[in-house]
C-alpha positions in Angstrom: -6.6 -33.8 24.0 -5.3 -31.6 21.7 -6.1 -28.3 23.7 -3.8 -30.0 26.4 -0.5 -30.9 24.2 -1.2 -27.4 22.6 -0.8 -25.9 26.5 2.0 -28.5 27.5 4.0 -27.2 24.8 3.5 -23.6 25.6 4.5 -24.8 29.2 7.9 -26.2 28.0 8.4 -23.5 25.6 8.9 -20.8 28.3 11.0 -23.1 30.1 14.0 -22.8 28.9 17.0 -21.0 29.4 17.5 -17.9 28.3 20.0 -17.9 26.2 18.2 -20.7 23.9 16.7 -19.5 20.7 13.1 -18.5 21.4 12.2 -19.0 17.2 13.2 -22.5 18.4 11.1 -22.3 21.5 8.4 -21.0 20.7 8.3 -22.0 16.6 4.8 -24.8 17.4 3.3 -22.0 19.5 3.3 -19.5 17.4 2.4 -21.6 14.1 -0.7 -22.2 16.1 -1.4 -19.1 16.8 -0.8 -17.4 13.4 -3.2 -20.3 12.4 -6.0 -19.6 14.4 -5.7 -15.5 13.6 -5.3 -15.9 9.8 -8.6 -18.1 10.4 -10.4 -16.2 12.8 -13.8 -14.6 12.3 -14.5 -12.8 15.1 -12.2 -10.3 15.4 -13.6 -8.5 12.0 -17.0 -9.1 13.4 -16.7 -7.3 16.6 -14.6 -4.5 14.4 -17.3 -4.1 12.5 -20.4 -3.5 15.2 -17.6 -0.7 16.4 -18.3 1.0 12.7 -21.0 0.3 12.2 -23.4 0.4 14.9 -21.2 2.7 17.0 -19.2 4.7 14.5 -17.3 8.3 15.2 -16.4 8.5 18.9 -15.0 11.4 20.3 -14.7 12.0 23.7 -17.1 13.5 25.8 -19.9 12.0 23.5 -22.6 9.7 24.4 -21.2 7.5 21.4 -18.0 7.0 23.3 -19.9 6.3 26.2 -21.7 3.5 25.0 -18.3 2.4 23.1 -16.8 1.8 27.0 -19.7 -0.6 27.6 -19.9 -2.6 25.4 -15.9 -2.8 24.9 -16.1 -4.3 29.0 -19.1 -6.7 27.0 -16.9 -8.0 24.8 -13.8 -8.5 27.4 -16.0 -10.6 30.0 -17.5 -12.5 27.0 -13.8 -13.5 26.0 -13.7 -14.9 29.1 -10.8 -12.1 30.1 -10.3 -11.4 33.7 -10.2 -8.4 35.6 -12.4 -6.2 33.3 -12.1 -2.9 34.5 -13.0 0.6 33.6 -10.8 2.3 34.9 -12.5 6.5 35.5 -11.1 9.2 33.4 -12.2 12.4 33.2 -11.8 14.1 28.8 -12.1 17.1 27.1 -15.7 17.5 25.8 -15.4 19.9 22.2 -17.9 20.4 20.2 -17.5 21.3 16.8 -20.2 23.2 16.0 -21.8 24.4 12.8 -18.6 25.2 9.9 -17.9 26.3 6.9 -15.7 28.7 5.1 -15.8 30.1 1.5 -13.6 32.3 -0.7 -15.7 36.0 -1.3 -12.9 37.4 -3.5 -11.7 37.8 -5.9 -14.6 35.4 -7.2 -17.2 33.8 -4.1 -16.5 29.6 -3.8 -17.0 27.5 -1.2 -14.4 25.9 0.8 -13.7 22.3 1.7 -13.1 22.9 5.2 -13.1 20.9 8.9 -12.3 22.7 12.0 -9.0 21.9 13.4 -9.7 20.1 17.2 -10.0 22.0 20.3 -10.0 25.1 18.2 -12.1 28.1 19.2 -14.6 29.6 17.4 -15.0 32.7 15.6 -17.7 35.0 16.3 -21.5 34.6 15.6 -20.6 36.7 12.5 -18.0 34.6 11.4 -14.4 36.5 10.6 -14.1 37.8 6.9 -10.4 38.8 5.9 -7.7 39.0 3.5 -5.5 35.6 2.9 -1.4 35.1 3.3 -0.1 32.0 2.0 3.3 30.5 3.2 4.8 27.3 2.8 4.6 26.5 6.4 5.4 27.7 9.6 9.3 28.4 8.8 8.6 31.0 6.0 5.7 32.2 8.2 8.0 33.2 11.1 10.3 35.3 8.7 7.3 38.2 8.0 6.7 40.7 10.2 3.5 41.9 12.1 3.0 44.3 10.1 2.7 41.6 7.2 0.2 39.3 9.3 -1.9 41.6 11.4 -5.4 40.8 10.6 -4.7 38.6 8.0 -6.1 34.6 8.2 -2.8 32.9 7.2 -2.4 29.4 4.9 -0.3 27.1 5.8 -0.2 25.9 2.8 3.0 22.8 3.8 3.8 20.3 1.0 3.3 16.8 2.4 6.8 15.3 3.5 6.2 12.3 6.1 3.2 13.2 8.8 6.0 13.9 11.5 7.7 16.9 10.2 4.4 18.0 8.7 2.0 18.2 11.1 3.7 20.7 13.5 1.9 22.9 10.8 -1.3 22.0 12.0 -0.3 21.1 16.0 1.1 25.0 16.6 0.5 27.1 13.5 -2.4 28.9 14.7 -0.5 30.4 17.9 2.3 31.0 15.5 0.5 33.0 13.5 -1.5 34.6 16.5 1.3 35.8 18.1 2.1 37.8 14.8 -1.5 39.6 14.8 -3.2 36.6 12.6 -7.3 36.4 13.2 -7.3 32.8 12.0 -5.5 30.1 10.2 -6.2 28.0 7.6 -4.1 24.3 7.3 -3.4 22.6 4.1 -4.6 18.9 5.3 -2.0 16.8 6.3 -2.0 14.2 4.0 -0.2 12.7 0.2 -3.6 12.6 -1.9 -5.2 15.3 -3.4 -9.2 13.9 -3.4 -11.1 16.7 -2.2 -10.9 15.3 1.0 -10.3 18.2 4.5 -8.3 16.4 7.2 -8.8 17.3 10.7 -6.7 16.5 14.1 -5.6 18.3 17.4 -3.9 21.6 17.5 -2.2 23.1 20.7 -2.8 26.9 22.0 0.5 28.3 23.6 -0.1 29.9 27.1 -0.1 33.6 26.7 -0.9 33.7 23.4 -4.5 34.6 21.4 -6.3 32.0 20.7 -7.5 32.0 16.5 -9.7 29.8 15.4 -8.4 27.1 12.9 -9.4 24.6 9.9 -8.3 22.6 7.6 -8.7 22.9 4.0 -8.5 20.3 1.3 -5.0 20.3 -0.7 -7.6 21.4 -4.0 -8.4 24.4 -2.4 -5.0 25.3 -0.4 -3.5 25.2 -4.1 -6.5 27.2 -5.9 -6.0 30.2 -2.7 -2.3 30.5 -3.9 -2.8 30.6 -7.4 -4.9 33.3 -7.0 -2.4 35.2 -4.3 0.5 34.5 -7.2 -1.7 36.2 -9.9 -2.1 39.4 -7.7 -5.4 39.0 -6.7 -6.2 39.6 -3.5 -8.1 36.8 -1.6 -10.7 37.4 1.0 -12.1 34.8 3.0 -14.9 34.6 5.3 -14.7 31.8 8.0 -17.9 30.9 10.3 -16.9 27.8 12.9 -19.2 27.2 16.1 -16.4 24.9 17.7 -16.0 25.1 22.0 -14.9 23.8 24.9 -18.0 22.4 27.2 -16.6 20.6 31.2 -15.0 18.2 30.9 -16.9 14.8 30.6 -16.7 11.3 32.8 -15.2 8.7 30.1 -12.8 5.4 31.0 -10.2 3.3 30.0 -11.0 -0.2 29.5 -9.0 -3.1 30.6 -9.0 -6.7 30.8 -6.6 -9.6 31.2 -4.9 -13.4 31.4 -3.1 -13.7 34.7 -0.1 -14.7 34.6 0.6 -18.0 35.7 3.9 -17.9 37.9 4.6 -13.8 37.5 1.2 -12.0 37.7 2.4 -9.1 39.0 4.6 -8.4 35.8 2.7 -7.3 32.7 3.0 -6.7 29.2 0.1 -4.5 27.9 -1.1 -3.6 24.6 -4.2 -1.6 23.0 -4.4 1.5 21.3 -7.3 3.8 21.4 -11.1 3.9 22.1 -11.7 7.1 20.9 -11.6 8.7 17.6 -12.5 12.1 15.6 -16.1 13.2 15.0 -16.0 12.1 11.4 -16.0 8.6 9.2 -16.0 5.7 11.7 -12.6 5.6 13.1 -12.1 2.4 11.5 -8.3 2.5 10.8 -7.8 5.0 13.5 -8.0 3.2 16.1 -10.7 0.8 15.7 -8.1 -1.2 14.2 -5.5 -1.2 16.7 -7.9 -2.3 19.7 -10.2 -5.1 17.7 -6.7 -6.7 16.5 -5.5 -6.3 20.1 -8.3 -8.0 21.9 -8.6 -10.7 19.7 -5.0 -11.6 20.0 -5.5 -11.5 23.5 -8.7 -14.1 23.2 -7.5 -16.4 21.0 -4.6 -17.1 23.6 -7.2 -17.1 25.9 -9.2 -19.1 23.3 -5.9 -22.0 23.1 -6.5 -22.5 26.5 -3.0 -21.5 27.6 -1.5 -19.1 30.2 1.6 -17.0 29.8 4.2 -16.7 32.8 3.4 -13.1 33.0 0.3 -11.3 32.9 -1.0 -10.0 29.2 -3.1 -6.9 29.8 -5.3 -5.4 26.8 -6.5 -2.0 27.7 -8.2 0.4 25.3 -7.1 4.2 26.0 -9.4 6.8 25.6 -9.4 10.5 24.3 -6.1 10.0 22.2 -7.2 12.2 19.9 -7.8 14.9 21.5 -5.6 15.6 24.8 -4.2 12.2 26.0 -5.4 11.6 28.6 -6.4 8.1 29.0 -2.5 7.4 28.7 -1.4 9.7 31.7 -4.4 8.6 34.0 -2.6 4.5 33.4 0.6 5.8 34.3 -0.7 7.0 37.4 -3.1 4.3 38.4 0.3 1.9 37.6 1.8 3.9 40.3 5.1 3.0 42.1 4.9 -0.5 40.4 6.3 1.1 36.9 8.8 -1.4 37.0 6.3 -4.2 36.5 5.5 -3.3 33.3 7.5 -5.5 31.0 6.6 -4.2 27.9 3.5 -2.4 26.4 2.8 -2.4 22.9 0.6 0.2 21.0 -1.0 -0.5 17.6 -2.4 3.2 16.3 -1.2 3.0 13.2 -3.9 1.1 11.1 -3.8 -2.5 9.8 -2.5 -2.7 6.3 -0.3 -5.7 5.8 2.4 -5.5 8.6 6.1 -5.7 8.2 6.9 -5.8 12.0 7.3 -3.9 15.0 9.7 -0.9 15.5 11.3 -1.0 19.6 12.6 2.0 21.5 11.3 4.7 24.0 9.0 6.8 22.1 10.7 10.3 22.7 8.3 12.6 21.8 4.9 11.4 23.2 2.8 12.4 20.3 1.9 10.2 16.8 4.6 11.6 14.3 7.5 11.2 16.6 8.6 8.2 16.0 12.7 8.5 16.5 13.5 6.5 19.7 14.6 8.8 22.4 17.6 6.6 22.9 19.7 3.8 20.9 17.7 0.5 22.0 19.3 -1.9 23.7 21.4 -4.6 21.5 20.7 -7.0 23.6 16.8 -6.7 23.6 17.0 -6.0 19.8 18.4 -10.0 19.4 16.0 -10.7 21.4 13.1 -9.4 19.8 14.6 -10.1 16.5 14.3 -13.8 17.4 10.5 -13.4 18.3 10.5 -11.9 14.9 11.3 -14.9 12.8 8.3 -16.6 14.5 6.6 -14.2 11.8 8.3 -14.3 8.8 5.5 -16.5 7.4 3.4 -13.7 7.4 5.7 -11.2 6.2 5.8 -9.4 9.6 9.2 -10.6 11.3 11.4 -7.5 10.9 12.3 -5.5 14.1 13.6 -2.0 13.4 14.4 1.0 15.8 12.0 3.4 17.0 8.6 2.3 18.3 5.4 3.0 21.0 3.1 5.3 20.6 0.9 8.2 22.4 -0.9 6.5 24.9 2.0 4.3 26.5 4.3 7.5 25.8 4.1 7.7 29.3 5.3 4.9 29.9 8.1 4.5 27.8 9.2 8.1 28.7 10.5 6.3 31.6 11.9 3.1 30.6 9.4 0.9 30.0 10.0 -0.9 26.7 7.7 0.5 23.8 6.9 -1.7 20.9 4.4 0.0 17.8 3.5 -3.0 14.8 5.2 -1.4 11.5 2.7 -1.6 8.3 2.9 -0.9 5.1 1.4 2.4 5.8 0.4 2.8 2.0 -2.9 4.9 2.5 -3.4 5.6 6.2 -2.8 8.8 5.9 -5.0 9.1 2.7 -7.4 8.3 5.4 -6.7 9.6 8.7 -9.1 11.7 10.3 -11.3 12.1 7.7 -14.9 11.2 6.9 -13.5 8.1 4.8 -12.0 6.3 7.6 -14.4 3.5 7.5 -14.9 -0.5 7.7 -14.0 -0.6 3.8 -10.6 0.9 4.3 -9.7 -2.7 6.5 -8.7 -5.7 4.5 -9.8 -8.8 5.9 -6.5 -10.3 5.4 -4.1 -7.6 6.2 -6.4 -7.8 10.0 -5.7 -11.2 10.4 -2.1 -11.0 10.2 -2.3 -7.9 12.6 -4.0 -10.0 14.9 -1.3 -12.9 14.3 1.5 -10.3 14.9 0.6 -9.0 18.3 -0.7 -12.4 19.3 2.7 -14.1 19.1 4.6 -11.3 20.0 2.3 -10.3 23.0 2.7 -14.1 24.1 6.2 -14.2 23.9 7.2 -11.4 25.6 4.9 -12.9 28.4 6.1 -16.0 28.7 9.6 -15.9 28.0 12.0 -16.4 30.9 13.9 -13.1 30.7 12.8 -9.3 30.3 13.6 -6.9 27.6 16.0 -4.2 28.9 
């Protein structure tokens, strides 16, 4: 009985006219289903087996294989319908035996991981003298002759991970193009804890192609001490890292019909995939347990949404994007169907909200909206945010989306990313300490609370966002 007055209010709640309040509509709905997240169990439990059992998943690797499978087992088993893997082919790197060390003026080793889809240096490794900069501004005012067979440190001070990591994305064919043999990258991250931070870089056509790592802040800071004193410093650099064919991976998808607009969809996920080290437990194991269990305990309530809520789980985010680009083209000529899509890749400390807008840029970092959002759409989400302010997650800022649905919103589709605290993701991010520990119990459940209502919403309500 309950079950049924739970659905019969859903019902009249996305009745309404459009102009009505929907934090009046939709107030009982969405108390019941911040209840049942802030309650739920199985969310962390399928989170866990990710981490534990599964752990690092990079693409092309059996791990991420096996990660697809059991992410369609779990869909069916939440009763979802049209569980699909839908075939896409990844970049298969392979790290490869590492390591770097300082030979003079004293010998140390070097905290170091290999930057991704980096090259590797020759069986001998490469031994050569270091220039420091501050980053890839003061490192394109030396000349050649400064940088020719040097291995340059980018050595960038930490100022927000967008305007930082274009150090690690293209400083090695920025210091290539000068004559550089490699490049070392202070790790993109706040904390100083001995920790190297790894993540993508991008060759320029045309341009050598240097290997590249990442060193721990500790050591980025030691290497210019010693430059500063006047002592020359040599390092040697061995990596093992290449490029095998590409590999046969899949996005995962699964969903509630709707019940009067199936054809119309709002999606949300993030991504399967993650680095080669820790667990990728923040990043995005996260995003995609909270995800699907805000899509099951819908499912769960025993309700169904006016339009269709589709959870998909991307794949090789990391590492070339392309589980993103192959949705965007099985989606087709029916772009306009796709209401809204929704992107959590940003780990679940205690949310705040979501930010809105077309994600300009495409890549984690960028997160200034390519245009103004519409004011319209921005009352309108503000409204579904009140339905949160319980949990502390009801504001709605500018700016939102994310890599995988980048394009998507690139053209039009409405881009929506949860906002967090973000107090220590980046102390973690793609490094071996991204695991299960890092995610509070608590902090998941509202995650799961936040894209459950505003998932449902967006679904059901009678209009669209612009």
């Amino acid at each position: 009985m309950t079950r049924l007055l739970f659905a019969f209010g859903f019902c009249l709640a996305g009745a309404g006219a459009q102009t009505s309040d929907l934090t009046d509509q939709y107030r009982s709905a969405a108390g019941q289903l911040i209840d049942a997240a802030l309650a739920d169990t199985e969310g962390y439990a399928k989170l866990t087996y990710l981490c534990d059992r599964i752990g690092k998943r990079l693409s092309g690797t059996p791990a991420l294989d096996k990660a697809v499978s059991w992410s369609m087992e779990q869909m069916k088993r939440d009763g979802l319908k049209n569980v699909t893997a839908l075939p896409v082919k990844v970049p298969h790197w392979v790290r490869g035996a590492e390591s770097a060390k300082i030979v003079a003026p004293l010998e140390r080793p070097l905290r170091m991981l290999g930057l991704g889809m980096s090259v590797g240096t020759p069986a001998e490794g490469i031994t050569a003298e270091v220039v420091v900069v501050s980053g890839i501004e003061q490192l394109a005012q030396l000349s050649r002759e400064r940088v020719q067979g040097k291995i340059v440190l980018l050595n960038a001070v930490y100022k927000g991970y967008g305007p930082t990591v274009v150090n690690r994305t293209s400083g090695a064919s920025r210091a290539a193009a000068l004559g550089a043999v490699a490049v070392l990258v202070r790790s993109i991250t706040p904390l100083a804890v001995q920790l190297p931070h790894t993540g993508a870089l991008t060759y320029q056509d045309g341009v050598p192609r240097i290997p590249a790592a990442a060193i721990t802040i500790e050591d980025a800071l030691l290497i210019e001490r010693l430059s500063q004193n006047g002592a020359p410093v040599k390092v040697h650099l061995e990596m093992a890292a290449h490029e095998e064919p590409d590999a046969d991976s899949a996005n995962v998808m699964g969903e509630i019909p709707g019940r009067e607009l199936p054809d119309e969809v709002v999606v949300l996920g993030g991504h399967l995939d993650s680095w080669d080290v820790g667990q990728g437990a923040q990043d995005d194991g996260s995003g995609i347990m909270a995800s699907l269990q805000a899509v099951a305990l819908i499912k769960k309530l025993g309700v169904q949404p006016r339009r269709t809520i589709r959870v998909v789980f991307w794949v090789n985010e990391e590492n070339g994007g392309k589980g993103g680009e192959a949705y965007r083209r099985w989606v087709g000529d029916k772009l306009s169907n796709q209401v809204a899509a929704i992107e959590m890749d940003g780990g679940a400390e205690r949310p705040l909200g979501f930010g809105f807008g077309n994600f300009g840029g495409g890549r984690r970092g960028q997160t200034a909206p390519a245009a103004s959002p519409d004011p319209d759409s921005m009352a309108t989400l503000r409204q579904i945010g009140k339905l949160l302010d319980r949990i502390g997650a009801g504001e709605i800022t500018p700016g939102g989306g994310g890599s995988d649905i980048s394009p998507l919103t690139r053209e039009g589709v409405p881009g929506l990313s949860p906002r967090t605290v973000g107090a220590h993701y980046f102390d973690w991010h793609h490094t071996e300490a991204d695991t299960l520990d890092k995610v509070d119990l608590d902090d998941f459940r509202k995650n799961i609370a936040g894209l459950a209502v505003m998932s449902y919403v967006l679904a059901d309500m009678p209009g669209r966002l612009r």
